[in-house]
C-alpha positions as YAML, in Angstrom:
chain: A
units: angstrom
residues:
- id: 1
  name: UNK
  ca: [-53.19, -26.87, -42.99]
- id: 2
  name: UNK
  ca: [-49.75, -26.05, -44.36]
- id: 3
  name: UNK
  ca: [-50.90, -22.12, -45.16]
- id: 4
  name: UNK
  ca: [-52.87, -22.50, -41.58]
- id: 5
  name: UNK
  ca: [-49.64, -23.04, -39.62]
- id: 6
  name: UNK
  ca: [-47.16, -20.80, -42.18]
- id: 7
  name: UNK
  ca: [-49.65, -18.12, -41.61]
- id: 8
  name: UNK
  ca: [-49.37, -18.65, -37.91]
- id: 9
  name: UNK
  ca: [-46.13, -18.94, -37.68]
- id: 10
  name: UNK
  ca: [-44.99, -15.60, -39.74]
- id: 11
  name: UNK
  ca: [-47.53, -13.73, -37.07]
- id: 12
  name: UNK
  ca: [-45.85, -15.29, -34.28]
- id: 13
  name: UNK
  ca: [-42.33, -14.49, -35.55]
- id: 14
  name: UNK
  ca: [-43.44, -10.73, -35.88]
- id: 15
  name: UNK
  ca: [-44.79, -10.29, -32.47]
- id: 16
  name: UNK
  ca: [-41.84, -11.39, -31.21]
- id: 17
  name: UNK
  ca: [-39.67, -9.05, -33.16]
- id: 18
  name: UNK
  ca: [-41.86, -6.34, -32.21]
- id: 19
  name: UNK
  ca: [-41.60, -7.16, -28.83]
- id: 20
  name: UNK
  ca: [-37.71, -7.31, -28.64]
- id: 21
  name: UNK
  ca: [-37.16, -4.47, -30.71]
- id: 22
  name: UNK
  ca: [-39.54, -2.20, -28.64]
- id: 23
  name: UNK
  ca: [-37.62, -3.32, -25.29]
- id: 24
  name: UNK
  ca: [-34.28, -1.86, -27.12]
- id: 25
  name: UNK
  ca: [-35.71, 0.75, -28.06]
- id: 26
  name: UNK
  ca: [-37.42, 1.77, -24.67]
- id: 27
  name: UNK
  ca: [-33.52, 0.96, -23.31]
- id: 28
  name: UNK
  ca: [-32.29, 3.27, -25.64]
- id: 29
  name: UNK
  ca: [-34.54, 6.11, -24.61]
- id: 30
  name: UNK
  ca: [-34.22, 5.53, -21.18]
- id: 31
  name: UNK
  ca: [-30.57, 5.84, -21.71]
- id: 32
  name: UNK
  ca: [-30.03, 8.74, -23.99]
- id: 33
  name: UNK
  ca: [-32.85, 10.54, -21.18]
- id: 34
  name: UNK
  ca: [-30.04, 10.08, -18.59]
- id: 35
  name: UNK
  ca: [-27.30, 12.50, -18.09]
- id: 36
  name: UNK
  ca: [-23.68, 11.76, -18.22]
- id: 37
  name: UNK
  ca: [-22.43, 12.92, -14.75]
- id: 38
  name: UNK
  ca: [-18.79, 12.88, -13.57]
- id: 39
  name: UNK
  ca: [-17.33, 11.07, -10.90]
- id: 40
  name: UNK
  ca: [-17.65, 12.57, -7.59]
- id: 41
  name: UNK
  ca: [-14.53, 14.05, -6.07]
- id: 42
  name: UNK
  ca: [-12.86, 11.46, -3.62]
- id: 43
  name: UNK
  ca: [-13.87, 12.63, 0.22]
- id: 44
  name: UNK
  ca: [-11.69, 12.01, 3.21]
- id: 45
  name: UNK
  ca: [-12.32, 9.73, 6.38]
- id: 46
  name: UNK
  ca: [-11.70, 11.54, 9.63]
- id: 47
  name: UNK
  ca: [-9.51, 10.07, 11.49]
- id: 48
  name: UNK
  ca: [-11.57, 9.89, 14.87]
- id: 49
  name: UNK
  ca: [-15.25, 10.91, 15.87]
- id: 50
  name: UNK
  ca: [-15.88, 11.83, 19.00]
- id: 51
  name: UNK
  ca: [-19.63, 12.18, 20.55]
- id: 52
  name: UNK
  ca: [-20.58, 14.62, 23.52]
- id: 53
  name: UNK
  ca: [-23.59, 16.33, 24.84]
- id: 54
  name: UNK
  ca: [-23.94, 19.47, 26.97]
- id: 55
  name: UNK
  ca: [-27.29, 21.35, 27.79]
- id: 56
  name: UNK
  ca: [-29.71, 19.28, 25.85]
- id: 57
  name: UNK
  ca: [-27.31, 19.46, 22.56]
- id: 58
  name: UNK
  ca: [-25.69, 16.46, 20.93]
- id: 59
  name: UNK
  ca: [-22.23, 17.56, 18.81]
- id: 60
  name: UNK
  ca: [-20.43, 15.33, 17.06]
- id: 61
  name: UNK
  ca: [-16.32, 15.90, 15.92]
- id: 62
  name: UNK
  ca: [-15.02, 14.20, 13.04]
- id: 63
  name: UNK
  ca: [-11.37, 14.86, 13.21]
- id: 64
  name: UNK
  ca: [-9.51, 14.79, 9.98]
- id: 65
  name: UNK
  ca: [-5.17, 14.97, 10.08]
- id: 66
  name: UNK
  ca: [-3.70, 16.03, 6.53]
- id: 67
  name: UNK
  ca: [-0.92, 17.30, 5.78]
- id: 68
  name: UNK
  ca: [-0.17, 21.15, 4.27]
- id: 69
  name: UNK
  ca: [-0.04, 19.69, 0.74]
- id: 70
  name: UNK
  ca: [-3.77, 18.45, 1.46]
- id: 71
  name: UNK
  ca: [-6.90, 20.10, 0.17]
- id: 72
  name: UNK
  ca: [-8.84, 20.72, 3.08]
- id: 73
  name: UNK
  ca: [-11.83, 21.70, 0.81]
- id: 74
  name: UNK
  ca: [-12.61, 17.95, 0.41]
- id: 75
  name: UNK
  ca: [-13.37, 17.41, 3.87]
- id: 76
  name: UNK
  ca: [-17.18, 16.33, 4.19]
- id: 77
  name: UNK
  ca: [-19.79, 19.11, 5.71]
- id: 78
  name: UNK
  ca: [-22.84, 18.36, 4.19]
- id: 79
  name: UNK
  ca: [-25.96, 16.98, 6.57]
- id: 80
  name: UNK
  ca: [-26.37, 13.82, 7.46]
- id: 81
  name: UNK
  ca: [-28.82, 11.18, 9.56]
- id: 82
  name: UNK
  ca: [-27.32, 9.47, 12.46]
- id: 83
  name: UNK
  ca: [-28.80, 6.99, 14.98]
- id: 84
  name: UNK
  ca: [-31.78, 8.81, 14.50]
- id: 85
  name: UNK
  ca: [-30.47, 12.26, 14.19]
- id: 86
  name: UNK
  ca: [-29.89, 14.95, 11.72]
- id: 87
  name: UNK
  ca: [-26.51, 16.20, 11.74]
- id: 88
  name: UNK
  ca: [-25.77, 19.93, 10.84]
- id: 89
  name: UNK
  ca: [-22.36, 21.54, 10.43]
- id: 90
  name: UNK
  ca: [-21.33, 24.15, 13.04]
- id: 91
  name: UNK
  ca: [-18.14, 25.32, 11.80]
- id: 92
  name: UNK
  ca: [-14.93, 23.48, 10.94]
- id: 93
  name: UNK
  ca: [-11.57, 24.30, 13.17]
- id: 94
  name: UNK
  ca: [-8.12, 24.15, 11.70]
- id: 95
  name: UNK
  ca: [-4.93, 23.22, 14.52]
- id: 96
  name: UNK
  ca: [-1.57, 23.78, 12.42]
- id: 97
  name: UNK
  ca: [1.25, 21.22, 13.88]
- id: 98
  name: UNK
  ca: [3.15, 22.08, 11.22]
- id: 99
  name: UNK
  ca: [7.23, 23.05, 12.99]
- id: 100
  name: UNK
  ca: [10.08, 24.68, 10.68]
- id: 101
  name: UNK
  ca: [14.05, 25.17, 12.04]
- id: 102
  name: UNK
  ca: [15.55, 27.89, 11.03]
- id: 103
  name: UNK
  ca: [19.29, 28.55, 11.04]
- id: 104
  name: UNK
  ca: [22.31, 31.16, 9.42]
- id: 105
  name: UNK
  ca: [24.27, 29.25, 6.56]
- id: 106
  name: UNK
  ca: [27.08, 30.98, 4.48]
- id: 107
  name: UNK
  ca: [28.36, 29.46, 1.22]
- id: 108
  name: UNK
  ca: [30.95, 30.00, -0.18]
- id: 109
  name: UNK
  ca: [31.58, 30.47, -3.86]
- id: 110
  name: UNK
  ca: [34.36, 30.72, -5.88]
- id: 111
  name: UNK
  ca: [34.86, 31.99, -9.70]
- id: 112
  name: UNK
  ca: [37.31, 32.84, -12.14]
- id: 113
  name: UNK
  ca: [38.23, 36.37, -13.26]
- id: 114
  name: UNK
  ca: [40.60, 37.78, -16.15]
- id: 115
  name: UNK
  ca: [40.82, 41.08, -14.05]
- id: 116
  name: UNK
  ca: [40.93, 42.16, -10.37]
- id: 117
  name: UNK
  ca: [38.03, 45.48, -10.68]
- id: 118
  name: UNK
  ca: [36.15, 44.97, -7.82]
- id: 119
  name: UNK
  ca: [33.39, 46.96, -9.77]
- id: 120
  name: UNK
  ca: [33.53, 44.11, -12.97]
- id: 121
  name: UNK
  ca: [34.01, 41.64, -10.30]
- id: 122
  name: UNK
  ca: [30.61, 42.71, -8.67]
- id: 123
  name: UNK
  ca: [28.82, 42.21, -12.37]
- id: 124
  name: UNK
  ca: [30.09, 38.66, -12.49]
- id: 125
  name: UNK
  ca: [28.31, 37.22, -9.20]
- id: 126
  name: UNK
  ca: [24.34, 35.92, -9.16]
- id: 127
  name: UNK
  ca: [22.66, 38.37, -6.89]
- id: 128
  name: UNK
  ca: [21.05, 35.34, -5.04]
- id: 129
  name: UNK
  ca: [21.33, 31.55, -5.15]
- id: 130
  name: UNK
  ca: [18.77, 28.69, -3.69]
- id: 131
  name: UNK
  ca: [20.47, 26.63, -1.77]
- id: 132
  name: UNK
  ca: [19.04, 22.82, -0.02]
- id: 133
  name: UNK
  ca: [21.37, 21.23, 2.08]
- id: 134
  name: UNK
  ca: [21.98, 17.49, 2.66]
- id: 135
  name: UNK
  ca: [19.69, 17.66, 6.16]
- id: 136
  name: UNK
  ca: [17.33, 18.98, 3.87]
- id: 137
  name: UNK
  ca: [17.20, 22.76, 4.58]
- id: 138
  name: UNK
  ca: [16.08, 25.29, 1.70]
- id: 139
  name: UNK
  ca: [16.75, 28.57, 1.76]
- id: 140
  name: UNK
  ca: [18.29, 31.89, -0.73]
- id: 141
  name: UNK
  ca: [21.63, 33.64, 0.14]
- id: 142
  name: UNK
  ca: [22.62, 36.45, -1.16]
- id: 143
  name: UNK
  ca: [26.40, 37.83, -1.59]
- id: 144
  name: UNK
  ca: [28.23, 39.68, 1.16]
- id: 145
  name: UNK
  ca: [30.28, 42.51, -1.27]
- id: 146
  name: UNK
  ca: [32.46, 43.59, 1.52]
- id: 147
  name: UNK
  ca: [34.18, 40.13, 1.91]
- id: 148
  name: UNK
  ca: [35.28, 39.81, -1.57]
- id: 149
  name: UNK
  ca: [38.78, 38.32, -1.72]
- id: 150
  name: UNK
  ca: [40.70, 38.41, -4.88]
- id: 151
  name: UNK
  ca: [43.98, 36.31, -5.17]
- id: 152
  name: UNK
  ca: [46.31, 35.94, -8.45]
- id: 153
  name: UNK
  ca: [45.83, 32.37, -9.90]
- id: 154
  name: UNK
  ca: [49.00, 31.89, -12.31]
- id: 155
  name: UNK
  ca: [52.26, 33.28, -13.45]
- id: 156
  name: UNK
  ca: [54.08, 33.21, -16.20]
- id: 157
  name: UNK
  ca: [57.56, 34.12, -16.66]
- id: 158
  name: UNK
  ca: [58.22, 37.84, -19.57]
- id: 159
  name: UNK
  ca: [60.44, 39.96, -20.29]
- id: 160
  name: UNK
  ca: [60.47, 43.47, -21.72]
- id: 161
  name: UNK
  ca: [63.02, 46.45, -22.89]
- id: 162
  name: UNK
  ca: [63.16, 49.41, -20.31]
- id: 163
  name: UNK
  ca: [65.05, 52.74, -21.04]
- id: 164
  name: UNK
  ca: [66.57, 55.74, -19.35]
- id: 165
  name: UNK
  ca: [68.13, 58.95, -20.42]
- id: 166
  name: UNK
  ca: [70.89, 61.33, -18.50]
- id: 167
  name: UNK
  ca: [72.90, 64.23, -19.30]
- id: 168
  name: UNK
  ca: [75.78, 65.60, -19.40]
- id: 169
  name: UNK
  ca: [76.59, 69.08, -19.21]
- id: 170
  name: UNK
  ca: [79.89, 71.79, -19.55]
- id: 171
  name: UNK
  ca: [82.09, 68.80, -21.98]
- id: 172
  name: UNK
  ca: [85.25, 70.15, -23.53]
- id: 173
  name: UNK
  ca: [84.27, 68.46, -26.59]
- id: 174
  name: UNK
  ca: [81.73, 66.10, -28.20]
- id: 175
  name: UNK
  ca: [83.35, 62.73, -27.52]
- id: 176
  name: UNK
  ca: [82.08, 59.80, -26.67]
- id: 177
  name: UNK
  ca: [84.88, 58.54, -24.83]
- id: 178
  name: UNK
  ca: [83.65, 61.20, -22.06]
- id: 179
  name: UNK
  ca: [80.24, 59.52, -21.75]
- id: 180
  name: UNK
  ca: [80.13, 56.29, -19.42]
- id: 181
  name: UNK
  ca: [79.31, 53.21, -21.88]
- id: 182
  name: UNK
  ca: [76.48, 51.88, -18.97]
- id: 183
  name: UNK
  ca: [74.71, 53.35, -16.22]
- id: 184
  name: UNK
  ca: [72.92, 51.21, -13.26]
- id: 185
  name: UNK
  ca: [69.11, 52.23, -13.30]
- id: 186
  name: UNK
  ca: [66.50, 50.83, -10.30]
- id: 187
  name: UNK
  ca: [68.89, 47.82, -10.06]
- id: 188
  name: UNK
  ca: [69.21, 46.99, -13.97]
- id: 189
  name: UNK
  ca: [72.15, 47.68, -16.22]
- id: 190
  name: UNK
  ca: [71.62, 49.95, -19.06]
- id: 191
  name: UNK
  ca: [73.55, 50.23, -21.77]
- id: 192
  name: UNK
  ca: [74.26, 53.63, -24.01]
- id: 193
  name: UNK
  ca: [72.53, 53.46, -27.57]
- id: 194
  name: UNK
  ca: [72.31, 56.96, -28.60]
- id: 195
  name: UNK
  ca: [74.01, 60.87, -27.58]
- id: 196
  name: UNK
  ca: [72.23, 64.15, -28.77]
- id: 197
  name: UNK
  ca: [75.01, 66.92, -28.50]
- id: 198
  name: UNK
  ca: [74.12, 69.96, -27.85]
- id: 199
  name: UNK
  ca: [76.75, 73.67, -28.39]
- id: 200
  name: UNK
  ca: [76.50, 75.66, -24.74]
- id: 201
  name: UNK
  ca: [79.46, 78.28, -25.74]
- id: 202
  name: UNK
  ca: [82.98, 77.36, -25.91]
- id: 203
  name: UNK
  ca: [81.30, 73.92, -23.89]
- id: 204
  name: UNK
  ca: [78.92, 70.74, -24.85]
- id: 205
  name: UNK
  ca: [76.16, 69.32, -23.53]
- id: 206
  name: UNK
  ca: [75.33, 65.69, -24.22]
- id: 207
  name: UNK
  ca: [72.00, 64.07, -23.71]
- id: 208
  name: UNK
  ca: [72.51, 60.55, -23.42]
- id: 209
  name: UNK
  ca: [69.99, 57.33, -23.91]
- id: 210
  name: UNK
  ca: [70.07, 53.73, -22.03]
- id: 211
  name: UNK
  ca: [68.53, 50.59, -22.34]
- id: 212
  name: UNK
  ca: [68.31, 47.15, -21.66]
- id: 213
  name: UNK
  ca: [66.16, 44.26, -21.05]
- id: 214
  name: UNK
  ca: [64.17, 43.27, -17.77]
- id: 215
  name: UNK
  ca: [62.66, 40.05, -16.87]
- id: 216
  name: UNK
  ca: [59.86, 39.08, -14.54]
- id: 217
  name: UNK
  ca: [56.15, 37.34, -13.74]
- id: 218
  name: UNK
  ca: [52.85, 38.15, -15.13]
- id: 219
  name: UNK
  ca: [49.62, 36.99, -13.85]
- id: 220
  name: UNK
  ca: [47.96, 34.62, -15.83]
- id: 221
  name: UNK
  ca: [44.34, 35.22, -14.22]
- id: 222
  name: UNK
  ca: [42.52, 36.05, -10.92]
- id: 223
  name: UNK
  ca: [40.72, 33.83, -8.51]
- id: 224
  name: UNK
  ca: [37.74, 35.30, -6.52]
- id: 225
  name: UNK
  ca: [36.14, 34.12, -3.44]
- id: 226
  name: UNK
  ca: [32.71, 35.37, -2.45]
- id: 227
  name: UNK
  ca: [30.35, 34.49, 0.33]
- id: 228
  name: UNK
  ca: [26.80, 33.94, -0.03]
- id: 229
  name: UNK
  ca: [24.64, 33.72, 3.66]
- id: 230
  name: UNK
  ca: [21.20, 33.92, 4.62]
- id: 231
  name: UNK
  ca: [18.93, 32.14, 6.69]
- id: 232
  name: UNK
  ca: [17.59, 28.42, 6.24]
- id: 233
  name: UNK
  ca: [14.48, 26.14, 6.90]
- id: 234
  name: UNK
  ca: [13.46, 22.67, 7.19]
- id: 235
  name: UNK
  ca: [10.02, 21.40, 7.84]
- id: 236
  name: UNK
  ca: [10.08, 19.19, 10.78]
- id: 237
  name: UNK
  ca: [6.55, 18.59, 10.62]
- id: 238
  name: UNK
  ca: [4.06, 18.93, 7.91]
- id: 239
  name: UNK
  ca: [0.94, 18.13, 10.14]
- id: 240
  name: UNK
  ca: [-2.72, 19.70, 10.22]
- id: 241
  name: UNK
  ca: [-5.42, 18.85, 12.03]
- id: 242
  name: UNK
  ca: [-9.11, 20.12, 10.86]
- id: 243
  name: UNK
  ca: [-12.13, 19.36, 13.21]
- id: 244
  name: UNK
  ca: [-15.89, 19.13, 11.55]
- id: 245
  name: UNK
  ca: [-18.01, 20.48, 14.43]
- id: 246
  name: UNK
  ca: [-21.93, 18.93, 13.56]
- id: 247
  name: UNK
  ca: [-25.48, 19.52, 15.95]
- id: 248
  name: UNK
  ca: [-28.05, 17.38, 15.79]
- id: 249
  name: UNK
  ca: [-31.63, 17.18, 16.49]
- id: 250
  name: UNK
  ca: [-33.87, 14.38, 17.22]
- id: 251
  name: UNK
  ca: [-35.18, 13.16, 13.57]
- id: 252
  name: UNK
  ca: [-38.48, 12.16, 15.45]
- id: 253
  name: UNK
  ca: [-39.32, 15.33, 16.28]
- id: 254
  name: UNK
  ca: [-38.77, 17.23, 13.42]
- id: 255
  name: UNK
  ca: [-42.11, 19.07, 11.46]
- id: 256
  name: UNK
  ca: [-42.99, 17.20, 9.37]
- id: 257
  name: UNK
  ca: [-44.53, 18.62, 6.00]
- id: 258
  name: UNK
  ca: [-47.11, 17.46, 3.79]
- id: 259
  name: UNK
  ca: [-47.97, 18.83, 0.44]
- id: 260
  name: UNK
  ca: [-51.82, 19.91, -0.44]
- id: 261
  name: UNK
  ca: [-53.34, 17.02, -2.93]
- id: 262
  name: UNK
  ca: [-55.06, 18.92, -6.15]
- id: 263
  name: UNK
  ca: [-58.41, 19.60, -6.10]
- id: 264
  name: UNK
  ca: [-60.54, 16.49, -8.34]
- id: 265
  name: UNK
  ca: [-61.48, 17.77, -11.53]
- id: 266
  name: UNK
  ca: [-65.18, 18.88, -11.81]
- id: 267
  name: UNK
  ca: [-67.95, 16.47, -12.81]
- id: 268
  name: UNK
  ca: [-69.31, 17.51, -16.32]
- id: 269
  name: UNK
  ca: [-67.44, 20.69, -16.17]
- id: 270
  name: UNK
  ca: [-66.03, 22.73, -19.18]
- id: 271
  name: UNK
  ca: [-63.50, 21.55, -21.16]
- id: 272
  name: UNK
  ca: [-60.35, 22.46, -19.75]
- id: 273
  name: UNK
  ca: [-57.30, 23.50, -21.95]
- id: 274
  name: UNK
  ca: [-54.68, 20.29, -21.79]
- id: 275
  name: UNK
  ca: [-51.51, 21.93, -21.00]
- id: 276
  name: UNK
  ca: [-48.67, 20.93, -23.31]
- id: 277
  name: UNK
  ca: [-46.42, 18.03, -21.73]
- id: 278
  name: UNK
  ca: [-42.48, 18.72, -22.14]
- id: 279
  name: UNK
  ca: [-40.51, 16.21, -23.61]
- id: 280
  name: UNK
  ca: [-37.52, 15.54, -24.35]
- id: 281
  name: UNK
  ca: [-36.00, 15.16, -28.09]
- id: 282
  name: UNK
  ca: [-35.23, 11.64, -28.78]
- id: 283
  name: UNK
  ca: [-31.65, 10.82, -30.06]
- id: 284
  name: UNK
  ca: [-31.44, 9.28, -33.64]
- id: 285
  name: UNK
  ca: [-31.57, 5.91, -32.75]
- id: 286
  name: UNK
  ca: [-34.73, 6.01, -30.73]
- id: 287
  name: UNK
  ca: [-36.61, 7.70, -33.64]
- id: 288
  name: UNK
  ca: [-35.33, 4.73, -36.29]
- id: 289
  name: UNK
  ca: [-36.27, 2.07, -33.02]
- id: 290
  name: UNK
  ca: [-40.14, 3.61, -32.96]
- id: 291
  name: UNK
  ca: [-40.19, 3.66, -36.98]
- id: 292
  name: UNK
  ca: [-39.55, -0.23, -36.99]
- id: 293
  name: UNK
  ca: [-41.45, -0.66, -34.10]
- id: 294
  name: UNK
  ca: [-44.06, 0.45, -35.86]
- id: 295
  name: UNK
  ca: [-43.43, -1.15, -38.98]
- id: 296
  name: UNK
  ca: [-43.44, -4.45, -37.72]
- id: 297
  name: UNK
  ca: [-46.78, -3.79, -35.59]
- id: 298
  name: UNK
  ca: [-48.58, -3.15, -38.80]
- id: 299
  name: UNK
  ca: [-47.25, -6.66, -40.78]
- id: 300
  name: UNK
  ca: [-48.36, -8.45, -37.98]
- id: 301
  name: UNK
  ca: [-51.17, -7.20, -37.56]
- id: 302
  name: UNK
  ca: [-52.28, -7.83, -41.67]
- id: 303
  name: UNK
  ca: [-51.17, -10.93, -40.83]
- id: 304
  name: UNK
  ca: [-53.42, -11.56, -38.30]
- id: 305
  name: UNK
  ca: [-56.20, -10.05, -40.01]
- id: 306
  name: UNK
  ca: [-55.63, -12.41, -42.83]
- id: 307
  name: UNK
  ca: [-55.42, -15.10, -40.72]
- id: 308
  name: UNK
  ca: [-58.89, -14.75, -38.97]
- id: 309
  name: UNK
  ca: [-60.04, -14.03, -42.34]
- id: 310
  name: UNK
  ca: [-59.04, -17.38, -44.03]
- id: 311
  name: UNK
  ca: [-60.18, -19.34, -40.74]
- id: 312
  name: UNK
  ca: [-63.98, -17.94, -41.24]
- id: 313
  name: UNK
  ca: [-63.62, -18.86, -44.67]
- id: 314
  name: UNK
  ca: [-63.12, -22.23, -44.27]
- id: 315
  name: UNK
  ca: [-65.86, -22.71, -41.19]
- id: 316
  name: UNK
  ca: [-68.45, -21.45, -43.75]
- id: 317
  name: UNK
  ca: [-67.16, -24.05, -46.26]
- id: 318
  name: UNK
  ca: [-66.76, -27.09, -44.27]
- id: 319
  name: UNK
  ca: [-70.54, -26.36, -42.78]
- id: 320
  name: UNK
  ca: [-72.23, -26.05, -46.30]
- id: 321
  name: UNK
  ca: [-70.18, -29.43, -47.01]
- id: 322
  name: UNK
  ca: [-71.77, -30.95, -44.21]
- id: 323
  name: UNK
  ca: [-68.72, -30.95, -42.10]
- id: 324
  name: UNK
  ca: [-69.75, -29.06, -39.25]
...
């Protein structure tokens, strides 16, 4: 009885194996057979849907209110059932609430320059700027050349040597003592550092030269003041309003369409040519699943076949014992 209920028991234990592993492996199939698929884009609600009927025709209005930065394109127009109905898009209507202010705005901009040439001046300045205001207006100026100011932006204090030359013509002699020692030139005093005599006859000419020293203020650098205008806008409102226009028709009435069955196959006919059935590869794991599957199915079934076997053996021997 021992190999009677061992034998049993290893059958049992394969059929059940055989049965679990052919449930993962139909799972598997049935898995790797379905397509991975994306998530749908998310739609929009409409806001309100509104219901009328004129001349026999039922329209229904979903209104949807985005804003400019929406994507109207995920709006909803696709058919649809209803009460009863079938729904088909007319046409969808776009109402733009959007408002914008404009207004004039001039900037302006200051810089510093080492020179005062309008024409490197002009090189220096941006040819436009984008400006947004506190209130929250945008816009882009651009520079106004003809109001260009240019203003000095430090001193400093220099001074430098100036000279001047005079002569002196028709001297009895060449002496000094004839020349003046200093001469008085655009309000400075100059003072005689060199005489070039020259013989005119029984007379001299003397070309005389003066310097001295004058004092003053340099600038130490321009400022420049430029101003930049244009025009300005700020969105007041950013509002649009898009209206799905659907028609129905009564669901009730609609045609409805039937497909011809196949004609039955012919009694005792020829042979027809099976057509090939598609199918679709399995993935690795589903072949290995079917190859243990199938494994398995054989074991137990030796072991059944063994088991049957041993049984009959032992009815023949218990009846020739006198057991039966």
């Amino acid at each position: 009885m021992k190999k009677h209920h061992k034998l049993f028991s290893f059958a049992a234990t394969l059929l059940l194996l055989l049965a679990a592993l052919s449930g993962t492996a139909l799972a598997a199939g049935t898995e790797s057979a379905e397509p991975t698929q994306g998530a749908p884009p998310a739609a929009l609600y409409p806001a309100e849907v509104r219901t009328s009927e004129e001349n026999g025709v039922i329209r229904l209005e979903k209104v949807y209110i985005l804003s400019t930065r929406d994507d109207p394109a995920a709006i909803p127009t696709e058919d649809f059932d209803r009460e009863g109905r079938h729904y088909t898009l007319l046409d969808v209507l776009k109402k733009d609430l959007s408002e914008t202010e404009t207004q004039d705005y001039i900037e302006v901009v200051t810089l510093d320059s080492g020179t005062k040439d309008m024409g490197e001046i002009i090189k220096m300045l941006e040819p436009e700027r984008e400006i947004t205001t506190e209130d929250g207006y945008t816009g882009i100026l651009k520079p106004d050349y003809t109001k260009i100011t240019v203003e000095a932006a430090g001193y400093k204090n220099s001074s430098w040597t100036v000279s001047a030359t005079r002569t002196y013509p028709n001297l009895s002699d060449a002496d000094a003592s004839l020349l003046p020692k200093t001469i008085t030139d655009s309000g400075r005093t100059l003072t005689l550092v060199n005489v070039d005599w020259q013989e005119a006859g029984d007379f001299y000419n003397a070309v005389v030269q003066y310097t001295g020293t004058a004092s003053g203020r340099s600038v130490t650098g321009y400022t420049v003041a430029v101003e930049y205008s244009g025009e300005i806008t700020k969105t007041s409102s950013d509002t649009v309003i898009y209206t799905a226009i659907f028609s129905s028709e009564n669901t009730s009435q609609r045609e409805t369409h039937f497909e011809p069955e196949p004609d039955p196959a012919p009694e005792g006919g020829d042979e027809q040519e099976a057509q090939p059935t598609e199918q679709t590869p399995d993935s690795g794991g589903s072949v290995a699943g079917k190859i243990v599957v199938t494994v398995l199915a054989g074991l137990a079934a030796l072991a059944l076949i063994g088991y049957g076997g041993w049984r009959g053996y032992k009815y023949i021997r218990d009846k020739k014992r006198g057991y039966v």
